[in-house]
N, C-alpha and C positions, 0 to 999 in steps of 0.2 A: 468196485473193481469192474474193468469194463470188460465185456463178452468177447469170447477167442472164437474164429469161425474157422474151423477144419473142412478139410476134404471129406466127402461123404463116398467114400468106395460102395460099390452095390451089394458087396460080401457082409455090410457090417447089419450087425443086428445089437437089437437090447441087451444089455448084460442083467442079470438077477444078483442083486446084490445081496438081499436077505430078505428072506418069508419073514412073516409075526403071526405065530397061531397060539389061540389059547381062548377065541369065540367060539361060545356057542351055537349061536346061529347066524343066517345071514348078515355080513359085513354091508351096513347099506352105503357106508358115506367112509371113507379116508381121505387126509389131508398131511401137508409133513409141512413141518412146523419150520417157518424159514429161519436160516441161519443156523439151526439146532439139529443134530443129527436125530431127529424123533418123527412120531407120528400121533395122530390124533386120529383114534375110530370112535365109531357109533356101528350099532350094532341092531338087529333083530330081538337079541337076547336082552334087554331092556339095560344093556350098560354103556355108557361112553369112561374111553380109556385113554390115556396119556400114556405112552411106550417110549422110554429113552435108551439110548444105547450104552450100556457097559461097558466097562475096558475088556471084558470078553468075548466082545462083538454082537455078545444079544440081547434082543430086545426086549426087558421089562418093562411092565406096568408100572410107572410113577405114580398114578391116580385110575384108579377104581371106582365106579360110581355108578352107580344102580336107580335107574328112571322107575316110573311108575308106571311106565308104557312102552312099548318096542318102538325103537328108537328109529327113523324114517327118511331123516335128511340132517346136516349140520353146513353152517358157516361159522367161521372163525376170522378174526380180524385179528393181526401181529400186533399190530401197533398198541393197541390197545390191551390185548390180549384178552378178550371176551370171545365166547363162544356159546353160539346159539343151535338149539340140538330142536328138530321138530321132530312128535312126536305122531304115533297110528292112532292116538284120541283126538288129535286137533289142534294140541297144544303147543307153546314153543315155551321152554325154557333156557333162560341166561345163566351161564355163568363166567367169573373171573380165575383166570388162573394165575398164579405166583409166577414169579419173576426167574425161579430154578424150575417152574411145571411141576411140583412136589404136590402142591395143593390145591382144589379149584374150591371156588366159595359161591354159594348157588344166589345169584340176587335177584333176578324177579318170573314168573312164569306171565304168558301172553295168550289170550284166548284168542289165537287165530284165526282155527277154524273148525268145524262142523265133523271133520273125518280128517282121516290121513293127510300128514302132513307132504310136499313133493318137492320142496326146493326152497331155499330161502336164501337169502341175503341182505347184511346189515351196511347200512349209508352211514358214515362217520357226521356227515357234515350236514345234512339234515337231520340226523338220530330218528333214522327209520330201518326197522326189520321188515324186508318186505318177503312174503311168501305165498306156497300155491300151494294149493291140496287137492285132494278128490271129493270134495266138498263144490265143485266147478268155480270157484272161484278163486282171487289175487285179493290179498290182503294187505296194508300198510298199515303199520302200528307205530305209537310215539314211542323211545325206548326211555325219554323221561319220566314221564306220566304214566304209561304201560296201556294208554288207552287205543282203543281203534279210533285211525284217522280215517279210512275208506276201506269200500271194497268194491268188487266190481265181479261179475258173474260172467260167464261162459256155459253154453251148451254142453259139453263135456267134459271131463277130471281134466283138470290144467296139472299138468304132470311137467311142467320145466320150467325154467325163468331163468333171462338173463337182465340187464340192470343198467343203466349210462347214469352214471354220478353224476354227469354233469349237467344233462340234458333231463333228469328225470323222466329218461323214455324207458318203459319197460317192455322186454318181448314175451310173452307165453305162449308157449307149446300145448296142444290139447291132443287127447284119447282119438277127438276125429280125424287129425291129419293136420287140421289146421292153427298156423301162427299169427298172433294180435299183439299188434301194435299199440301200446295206450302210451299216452303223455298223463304222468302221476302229478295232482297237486295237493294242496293242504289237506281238502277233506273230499276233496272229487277227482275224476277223471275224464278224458277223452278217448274216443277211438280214433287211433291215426290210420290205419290200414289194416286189412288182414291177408296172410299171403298163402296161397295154396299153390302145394304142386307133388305134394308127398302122399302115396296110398296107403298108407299107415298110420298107426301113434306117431306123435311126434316124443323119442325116447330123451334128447339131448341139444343143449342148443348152446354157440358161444358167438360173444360177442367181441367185435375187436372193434374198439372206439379210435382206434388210429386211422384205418384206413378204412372206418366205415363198413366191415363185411360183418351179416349175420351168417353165421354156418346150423345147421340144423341134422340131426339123423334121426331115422326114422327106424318103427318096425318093418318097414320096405325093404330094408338092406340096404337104403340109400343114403349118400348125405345131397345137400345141397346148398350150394353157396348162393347168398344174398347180397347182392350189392346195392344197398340201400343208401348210402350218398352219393355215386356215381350215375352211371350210364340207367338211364329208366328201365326201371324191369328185371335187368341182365340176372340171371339164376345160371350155374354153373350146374350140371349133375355128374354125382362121383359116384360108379359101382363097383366095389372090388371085394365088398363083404360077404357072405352067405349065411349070413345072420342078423337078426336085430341089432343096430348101430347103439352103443350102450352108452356113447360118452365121446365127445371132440374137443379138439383145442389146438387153437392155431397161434403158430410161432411165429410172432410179424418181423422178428429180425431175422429169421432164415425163410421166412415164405413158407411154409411148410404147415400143414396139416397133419394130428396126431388125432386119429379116429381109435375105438376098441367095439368088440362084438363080442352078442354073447356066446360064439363058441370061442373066445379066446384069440381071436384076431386081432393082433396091431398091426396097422398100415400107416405108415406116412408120406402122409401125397405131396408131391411136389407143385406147389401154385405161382411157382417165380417163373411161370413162363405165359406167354398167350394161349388159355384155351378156348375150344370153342363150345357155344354154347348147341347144347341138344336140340330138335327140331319141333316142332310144336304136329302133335300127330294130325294128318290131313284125314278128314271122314270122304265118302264116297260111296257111290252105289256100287260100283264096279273098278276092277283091277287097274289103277290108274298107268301098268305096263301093258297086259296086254286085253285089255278091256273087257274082260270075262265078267260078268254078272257074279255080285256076292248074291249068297243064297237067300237076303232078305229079297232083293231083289225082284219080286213075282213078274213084273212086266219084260221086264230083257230076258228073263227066263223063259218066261212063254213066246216072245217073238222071236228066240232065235232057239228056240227047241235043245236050250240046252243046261244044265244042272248045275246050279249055285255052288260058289266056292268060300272058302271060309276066307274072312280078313284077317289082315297082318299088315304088323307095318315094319320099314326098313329104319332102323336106329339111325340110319347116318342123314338118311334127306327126309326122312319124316311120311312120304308118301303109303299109301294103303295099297296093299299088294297082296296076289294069292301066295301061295304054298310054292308053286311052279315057278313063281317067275322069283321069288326068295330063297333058294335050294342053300345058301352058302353062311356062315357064321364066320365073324371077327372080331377079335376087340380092336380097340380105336381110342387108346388111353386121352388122346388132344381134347376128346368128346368127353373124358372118363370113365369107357367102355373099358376094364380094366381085363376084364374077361368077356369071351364072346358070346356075342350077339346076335341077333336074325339082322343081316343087310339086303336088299334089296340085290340084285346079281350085277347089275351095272354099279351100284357103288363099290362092291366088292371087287370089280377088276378096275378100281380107280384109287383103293388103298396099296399103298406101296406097304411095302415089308419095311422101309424106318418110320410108319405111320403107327408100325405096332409094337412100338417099343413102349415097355413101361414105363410112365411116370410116378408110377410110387411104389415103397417097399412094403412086401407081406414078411409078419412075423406072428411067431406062436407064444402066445402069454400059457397055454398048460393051465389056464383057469377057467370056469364060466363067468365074465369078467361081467358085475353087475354096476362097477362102480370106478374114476379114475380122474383122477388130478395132478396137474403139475406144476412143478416147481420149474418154469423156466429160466429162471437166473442161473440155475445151477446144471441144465438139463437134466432133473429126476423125475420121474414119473413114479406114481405107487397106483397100484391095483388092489382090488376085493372085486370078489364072488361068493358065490351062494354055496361055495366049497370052506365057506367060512376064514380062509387065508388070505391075510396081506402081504403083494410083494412087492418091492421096491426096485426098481428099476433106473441104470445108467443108461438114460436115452443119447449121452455126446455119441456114440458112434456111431449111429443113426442121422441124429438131426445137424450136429455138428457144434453146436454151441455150450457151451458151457464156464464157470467160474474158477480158479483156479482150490479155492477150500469148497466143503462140500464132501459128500459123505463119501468115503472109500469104502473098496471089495476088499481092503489085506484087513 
């Protein structure tokens, strides 16, 4: 059934359709099962759970299942209906679930990796599991054989991974900031590129094979868009979080971006318009407005008898500038200044007041949100936190898309 695009009033926010509590510990991975009013967790407490909905409206456990290890990351595949759960020893295991989800049947374990398991995903069409851990390295496994086909190392825990089916390009996120690009083959790899621009972990990363965008969030509070088929270079930067960015996913039939934080932040940005990109910060010895010596500065200091100022730069043209001649803060959403910023003072009497209108909506998840997936056929979103609780969420009023079945609030 084809997708219905609604008005997106400003007023509208997530609706919380229904918690599922009943973990112990950290919820690391949620996933809702397409077509089926359920969800699939993995947990900290070393269980993965299958939870269906009642004619009572609550959520049971249909499958109960206790790992040998606390459970770290999962992908699931519909079609097939296999589901791969990595684990905080290294390992990954497979299972099959029944055709009602009453039953899952465990078929093979994968010696991935070294330590903590961080992200995985399963290839139909090559029958590869590929996954990251804090072991610094990406691993691909046969899921016929169960043997390793490769791996490939990184300086620091590869804590993310996105996947192109088609192109066998992989991305990974690392502890240092930085994204690598490898092209996966049978039992080797390549480095295509690595791309930097984030001051933190790299926490989440999504890939949209349509229109070629990698999106990325950081411990920065930042996200930022990658336009890796298009325009050379082009990076987008989005700030409107105040927190570690936990999780993204971008809706390529509304344009729109669905970021979460860990203080329970949902934002969705609006990317169906022209933004523009942030300025690349200029270095300088002295105040590129009114030419004051920065304080490394020892020579302008001592020829003009007068006392170093600290640098700064203006968000909107990028230039290096004192304290004095930067006096004014603004956001400037076009740049993804969502909230304000240090400008320079002449930029700031050159933003107009409809410069500063926002381009994306803030909403409160009420969780510390460590984990978030969606269902975008249906607009659902489900959440977990470290609060142990999964919620489900009707994102249509927000993003605007949605199916006409799909799970109800009566």
């Amino acid at each position: 059934m084809a997708a219905e695009i609604h008005s997106r009033p400003q007023s509208s926010r997530p609706v919380l359709l229904s918690k599922v509590e009943g973990h112990q510990d950290v919820v690391s991975a949620a996933l809702l099962i397409p077509k089926e009013d359920g969800v699939i967790t993995a947990s900290e407490d070393r269980t993965i759970r299958v939870w269906l909905k009642r004619d009572s409206g609550q959520y049971w456990p249909s499958i109960y299942h206790t790992m040998s290890a606390p459970c770290s990351a999962m992908a699931y595949h519909h079609d097939s209906r296999r589901i791969f759960v990595g684990q905080d020893n290294g390992a990954i295991m497979e299972f099959h679930v029944s055709e009602d989800f009453n039953k899952m049947n465990f078929v093979k374990t994968y010696p991935a990796h070294q330590n903590r398991v961080s992200a995985i995903t399963f290839c139909l069409t090559s029958e590869w599991v590929i996954s990251t851990g804090h072991d610094k390295c990406i691993s691909w496994m046969c899921t016929r054989s169960g043997s390793m086909l490769g791996r490939h190392y990184f300086t620091s825990w590869a804590s993310c991974l996105q996947y192109d089916h088609e192109t066998r390009h992989a991305f990974v996120g690392d502890y240092s900031g930085q994204i690598t690009l490898l092209k996966l083959e049978q039992n080797t790899c390549s480095v295509i590129t690595t791309l930097k621009g984030h001051e933190g972990s790299i926490t989440s990363l999504w890939w949209d094979p349509v229109q070629r965008l990698l999106f990325s969030g950081a411990s920065d509070h930042s996200i930022i868009m990658w336009d890796i088929g298009g325009r050379k270079g082009r990076t987008l930067l989005l700030q409107g979080h105040h927190d570690k960015v936990q999780a993204v996913c971008y809706i390529q039939l509304t344009r729109q971006l669905v970021s979460c934080s860990a203080d329970g932040g949902i934002a969705v940005w609006n990317m169906d318009i022209s933004r523009e990109e942030a300025p690349q910060w200029l270095e300088s010895d002295s105040c590129q407005k009114c030419e004051q010596p920065f304080f490394w500065n020892i020579k302008q200091m001592w020829d003009t008898k007068t006392l170093g100022l600290r640098q700064h730069h203006c968000r909107k043209c990028g230039q290096a500038v004192c304290g004095k001649c930067s006096t004014k803060r603004s956001s400037y959403p076009i740049m993804g200044f969502e909230f304000q910023v240090r400008v320079c003072d002449s930029c700031f009497e050159s933003i107009k007041d409809e410069d500063r209108t926002s381009l994306a909506t803030f909403h409160e998840g009420k969780h510390n949100i460590t984990h978030m997936s969606m269902d975008i056929s249906r607009g659902l979103m489900v959440t977990c936190g470290s609060d142990r609780i999964v919620k489900i969420w009707d994102m249509t009023p927000v993003v605007g898309c949605s199916l006409a079945a799909g799970f109800s609030s009566r």
